[in-house]
C-alpha positions as CSV (number, residue, x, y, z in Angstrom):
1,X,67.0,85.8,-138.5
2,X,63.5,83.6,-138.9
3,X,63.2,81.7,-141.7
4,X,60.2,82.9,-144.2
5,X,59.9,79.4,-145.7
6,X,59.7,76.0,-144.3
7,X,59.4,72.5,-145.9
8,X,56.6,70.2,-144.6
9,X,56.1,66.6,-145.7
10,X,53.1,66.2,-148.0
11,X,51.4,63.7,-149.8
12,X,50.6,64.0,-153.8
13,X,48.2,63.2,-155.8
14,X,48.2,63.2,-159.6
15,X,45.4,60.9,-161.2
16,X,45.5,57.7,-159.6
17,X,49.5,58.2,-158.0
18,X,50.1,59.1,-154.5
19,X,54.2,59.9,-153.6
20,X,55.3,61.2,-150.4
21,X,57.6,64.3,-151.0
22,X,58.6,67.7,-149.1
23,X,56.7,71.2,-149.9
24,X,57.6,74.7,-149.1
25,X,55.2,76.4,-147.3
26,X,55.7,80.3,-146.4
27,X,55.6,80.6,-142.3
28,X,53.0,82.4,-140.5
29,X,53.5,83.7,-137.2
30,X,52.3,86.4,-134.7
31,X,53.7,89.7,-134.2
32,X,53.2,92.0,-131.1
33,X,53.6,95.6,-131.9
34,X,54.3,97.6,-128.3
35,X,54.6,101.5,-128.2
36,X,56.4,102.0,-125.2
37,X,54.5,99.5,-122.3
38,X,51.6,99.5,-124.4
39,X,50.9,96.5,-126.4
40,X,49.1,98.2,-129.5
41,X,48.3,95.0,-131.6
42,X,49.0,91.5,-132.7
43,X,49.0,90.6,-136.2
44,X,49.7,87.6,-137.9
45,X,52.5,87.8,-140.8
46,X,55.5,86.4,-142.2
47,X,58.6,87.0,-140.7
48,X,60.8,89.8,-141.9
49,X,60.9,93.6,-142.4
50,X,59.0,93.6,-138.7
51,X,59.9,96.8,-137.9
52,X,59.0,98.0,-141.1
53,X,55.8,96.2,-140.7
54,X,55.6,98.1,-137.5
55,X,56.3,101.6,-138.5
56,X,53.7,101.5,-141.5
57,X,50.7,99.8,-139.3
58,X,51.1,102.9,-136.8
59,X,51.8,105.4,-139.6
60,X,48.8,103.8,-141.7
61,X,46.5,104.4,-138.4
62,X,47.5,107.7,-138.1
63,X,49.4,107.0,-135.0
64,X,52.9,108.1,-136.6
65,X,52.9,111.5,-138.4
66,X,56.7,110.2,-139.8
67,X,60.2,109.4,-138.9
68,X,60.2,111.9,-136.7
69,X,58.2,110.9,-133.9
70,X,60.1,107.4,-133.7
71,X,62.7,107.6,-131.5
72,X,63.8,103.7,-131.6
73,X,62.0,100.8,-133.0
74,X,63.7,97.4,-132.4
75,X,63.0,93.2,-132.3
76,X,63.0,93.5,-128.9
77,X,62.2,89.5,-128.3
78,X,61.3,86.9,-130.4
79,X,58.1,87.7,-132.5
80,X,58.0,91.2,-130.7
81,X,58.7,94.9,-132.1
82,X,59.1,97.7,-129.3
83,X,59.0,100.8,-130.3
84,X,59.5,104.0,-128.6
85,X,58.6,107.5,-129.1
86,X,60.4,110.4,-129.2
87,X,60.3,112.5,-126.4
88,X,57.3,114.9,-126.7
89,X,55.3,112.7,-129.0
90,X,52.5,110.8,-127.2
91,X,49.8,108.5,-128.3
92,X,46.2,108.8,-126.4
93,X,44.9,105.7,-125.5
94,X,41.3,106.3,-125.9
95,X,42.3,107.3,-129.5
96,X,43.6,104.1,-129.9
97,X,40.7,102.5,-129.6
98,X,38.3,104.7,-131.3
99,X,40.9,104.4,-134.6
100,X,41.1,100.8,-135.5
101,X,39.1,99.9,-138.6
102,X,38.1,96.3,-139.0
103,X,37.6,94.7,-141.8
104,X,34.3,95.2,-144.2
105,X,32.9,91.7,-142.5
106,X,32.9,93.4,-139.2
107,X,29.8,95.9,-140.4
108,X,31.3,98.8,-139.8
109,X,30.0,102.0,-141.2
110,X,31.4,103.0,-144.8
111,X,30.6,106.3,-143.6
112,X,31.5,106.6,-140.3
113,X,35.2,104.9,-141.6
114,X,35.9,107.5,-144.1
115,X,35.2,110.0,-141.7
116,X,37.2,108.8,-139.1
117,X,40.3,109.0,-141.7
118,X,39.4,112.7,-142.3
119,X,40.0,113.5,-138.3
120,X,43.1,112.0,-138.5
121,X,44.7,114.9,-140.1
122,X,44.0,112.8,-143.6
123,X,43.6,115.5,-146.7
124,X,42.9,115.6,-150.3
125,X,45.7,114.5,-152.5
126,X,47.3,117.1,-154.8
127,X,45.5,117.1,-158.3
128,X,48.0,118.5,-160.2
129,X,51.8,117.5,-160.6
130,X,52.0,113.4,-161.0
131,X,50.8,112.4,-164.2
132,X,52.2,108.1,-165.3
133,X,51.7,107.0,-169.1
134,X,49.1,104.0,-169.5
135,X,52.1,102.3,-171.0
136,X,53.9,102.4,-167.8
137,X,51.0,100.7,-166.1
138,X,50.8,98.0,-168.1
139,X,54.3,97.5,-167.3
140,X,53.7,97.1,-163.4
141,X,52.2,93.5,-163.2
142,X,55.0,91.3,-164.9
143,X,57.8,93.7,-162.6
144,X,55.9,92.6,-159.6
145,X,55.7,89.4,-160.3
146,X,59.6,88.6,-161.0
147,X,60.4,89.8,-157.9
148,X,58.4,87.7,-155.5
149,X,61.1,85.8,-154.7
150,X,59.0,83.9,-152.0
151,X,56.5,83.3,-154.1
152,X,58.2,81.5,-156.4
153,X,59.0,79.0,-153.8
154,X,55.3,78.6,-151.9
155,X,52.6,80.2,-154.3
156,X,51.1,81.4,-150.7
157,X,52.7,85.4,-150.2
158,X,50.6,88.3,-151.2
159,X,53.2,91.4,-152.9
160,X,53.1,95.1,-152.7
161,X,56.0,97.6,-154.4
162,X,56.1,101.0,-155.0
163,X,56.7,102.6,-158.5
164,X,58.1,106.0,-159.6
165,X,56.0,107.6,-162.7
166,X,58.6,105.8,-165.1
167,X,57.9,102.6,-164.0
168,X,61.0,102.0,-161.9
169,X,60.8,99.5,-158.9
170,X,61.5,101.4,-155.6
171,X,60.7,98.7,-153.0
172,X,58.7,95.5,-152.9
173,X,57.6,93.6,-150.0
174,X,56.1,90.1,-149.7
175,X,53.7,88.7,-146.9
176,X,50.8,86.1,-146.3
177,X,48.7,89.0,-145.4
178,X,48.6,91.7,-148.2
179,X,47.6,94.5,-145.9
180,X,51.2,93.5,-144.1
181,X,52.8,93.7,-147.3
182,X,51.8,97.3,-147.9
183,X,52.6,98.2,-144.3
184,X,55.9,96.7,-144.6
185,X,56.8,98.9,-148.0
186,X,55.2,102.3,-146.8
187,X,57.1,101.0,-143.5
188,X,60.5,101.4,-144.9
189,X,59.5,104.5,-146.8
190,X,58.2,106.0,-143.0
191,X,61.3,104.4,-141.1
192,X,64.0,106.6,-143.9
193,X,61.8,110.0,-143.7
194,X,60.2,110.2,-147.1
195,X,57.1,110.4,-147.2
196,X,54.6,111.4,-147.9
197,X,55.2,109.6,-151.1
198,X,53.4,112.0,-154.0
199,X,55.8,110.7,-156.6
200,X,55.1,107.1,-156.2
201,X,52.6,104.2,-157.6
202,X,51.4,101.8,-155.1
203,X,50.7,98.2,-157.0
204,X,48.9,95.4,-155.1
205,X,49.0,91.9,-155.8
206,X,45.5,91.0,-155.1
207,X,42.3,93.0,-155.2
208,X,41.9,96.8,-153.8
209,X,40.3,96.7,-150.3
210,X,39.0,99.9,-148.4
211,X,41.8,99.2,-145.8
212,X,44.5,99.2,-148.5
213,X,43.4,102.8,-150.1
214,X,43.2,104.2,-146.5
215,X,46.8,103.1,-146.1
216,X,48.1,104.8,-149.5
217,X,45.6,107.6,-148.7
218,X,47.5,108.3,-145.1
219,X,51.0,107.8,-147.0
220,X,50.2,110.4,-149.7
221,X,50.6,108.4,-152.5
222,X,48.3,109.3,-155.6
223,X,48.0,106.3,-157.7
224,X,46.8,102.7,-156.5
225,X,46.8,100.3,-158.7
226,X,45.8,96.3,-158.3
227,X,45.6,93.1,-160.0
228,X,42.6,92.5,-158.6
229,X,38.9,94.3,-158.3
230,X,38.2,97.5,-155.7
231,X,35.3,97.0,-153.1
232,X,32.9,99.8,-153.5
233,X,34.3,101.1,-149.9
234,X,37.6,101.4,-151.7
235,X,36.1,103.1,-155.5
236,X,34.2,105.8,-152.3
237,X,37.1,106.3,-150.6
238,X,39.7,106.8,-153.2
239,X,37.1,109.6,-155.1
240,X,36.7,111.3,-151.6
241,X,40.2,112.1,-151.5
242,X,40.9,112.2,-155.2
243,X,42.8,109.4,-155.4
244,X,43.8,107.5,-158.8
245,X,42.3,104.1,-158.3
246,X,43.0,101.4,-161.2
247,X,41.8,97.6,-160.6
248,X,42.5,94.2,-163.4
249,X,45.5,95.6,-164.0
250,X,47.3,93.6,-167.0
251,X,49.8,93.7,-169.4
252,X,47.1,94.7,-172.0
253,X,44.4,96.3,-169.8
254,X,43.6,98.2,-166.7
255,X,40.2,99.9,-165.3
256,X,39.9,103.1,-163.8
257,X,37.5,103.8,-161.0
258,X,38.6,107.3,-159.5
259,X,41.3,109.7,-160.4
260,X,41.4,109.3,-164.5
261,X,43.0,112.8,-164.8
262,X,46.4,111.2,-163.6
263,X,46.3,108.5,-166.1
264,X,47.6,110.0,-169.8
């Protein structure tokens, strides 16, 4: 198995002192995702969960409709995930090029992106039947953060976990890249056939990106919630699909940009 964490050699500095001494660093390296012969992308992440990771990148894209269509899904070499598809299932690939989504400095259409989610098959979340007590909410943050394991060592891993409505942990993953981090824990959820996840809370280490709602939006889940601030891609996005979207969430505090009904 790759190690997540190496130590370097470093140099301190504290006032006027300098003192050699070893750091831990959290590792970054490239994964290839292959569907069949196809390479299908190359991310950079840290290394673990990489089929996970996988699994919840194709599912996020709308590439994966679930468990079902994944026939196998194995480290097939060293920094590589090879997946293969159930017999029947098939992925076009002129739509795999008309469904990436880069990020909001590419200039992509807001527009144009949410519309693209709605012809993946993407529909409204259900308005009724999930309802989580602000209390629990409040909750969320100190949970997250005393199970980042990794980032108690290195300081340098984004987090993302998944709640049920009584504030019970279900799965947590870490990852230099927080849109890895989700992928990885909607990953596991795809990989063991449950979602869509309509009974869950996705919380977010860091802020609320368009590309993070689109990925709980694709999963089903209802509530996304983030230590950090939404981008006003994110706030459009979650209100299209009635999504509950809460941002500076603390121990004492929490906003609500979309989807207060959910919140009681």
């Amino acid at each position: 198995m790759k190690r997540n964490i190496l130590t370097v050699p470093v140099e301190r500095v504290e006032h006027d002192a300098e003192t050699s001494v070893q750091d831990l660093v959290a590792v970054e390296e490239p994964l290839e995702i292959r569907v069949g012969d196809k390479p299908i992308s190359i991310t950079m992440r840290t290394p673990g969960h990489d089929a996970e990771l996988a699994a919840g990148f194709l599912f996020g894209e709308g590439l994966l409709r679930g468990r079902n269509d994944v026939a196998n899904i194995a480290a097939t070499a060293p920094n590589v995930v090879h997946l293969e598809l159930t017999r029947g299932v098939d992925i076009d690939g002129a739509r795999l090029e008309r469904n990436f989504y880069m990020s909001s400095s590419c200039g992509v259409c807001g527009k144009a992106s949410i519309e693209a989610i709605h012809a993946n098959g993407c529909s409204m979340l259900p308005r009724e039947g999930f309802l989580v007590p602000r209390q629990i909410i409040h909750t969320l943050p100190s949970i997250l953060r005393n199970s980042q394991a990794v980032f108690d060592r290195t300081g340098g891993l984004h987090a993302a976990a998944l709640f049920d409505a009584d504030g019970k942990m279900c799965g947590v993953r870490e990852d230099v890249g927080r849109h890895n981090a989700v992928d990885k824990v909607i990953g596991c959820e795809v990989l063991a056939g449950t979602t869509p996840l309509g009974d869950r809370i996705l919380l977010v280490s860091g802020r609320a990106s368009f590309e993070l709602v689109q990925k709980a939006v694709m999963a089903g889940i209802p509530v996304l919630a983030a230590v950090g601030a939404p981008s006003s891609l994110a706030v459009e996005l979650a209100c299209r699909f009635g999504m509950t979207l809460l941002g500076f969430v603390r121990a004492d505090r929490f906003n609500i940009y979309s989807g207060a009904w959910r919140i009681v």
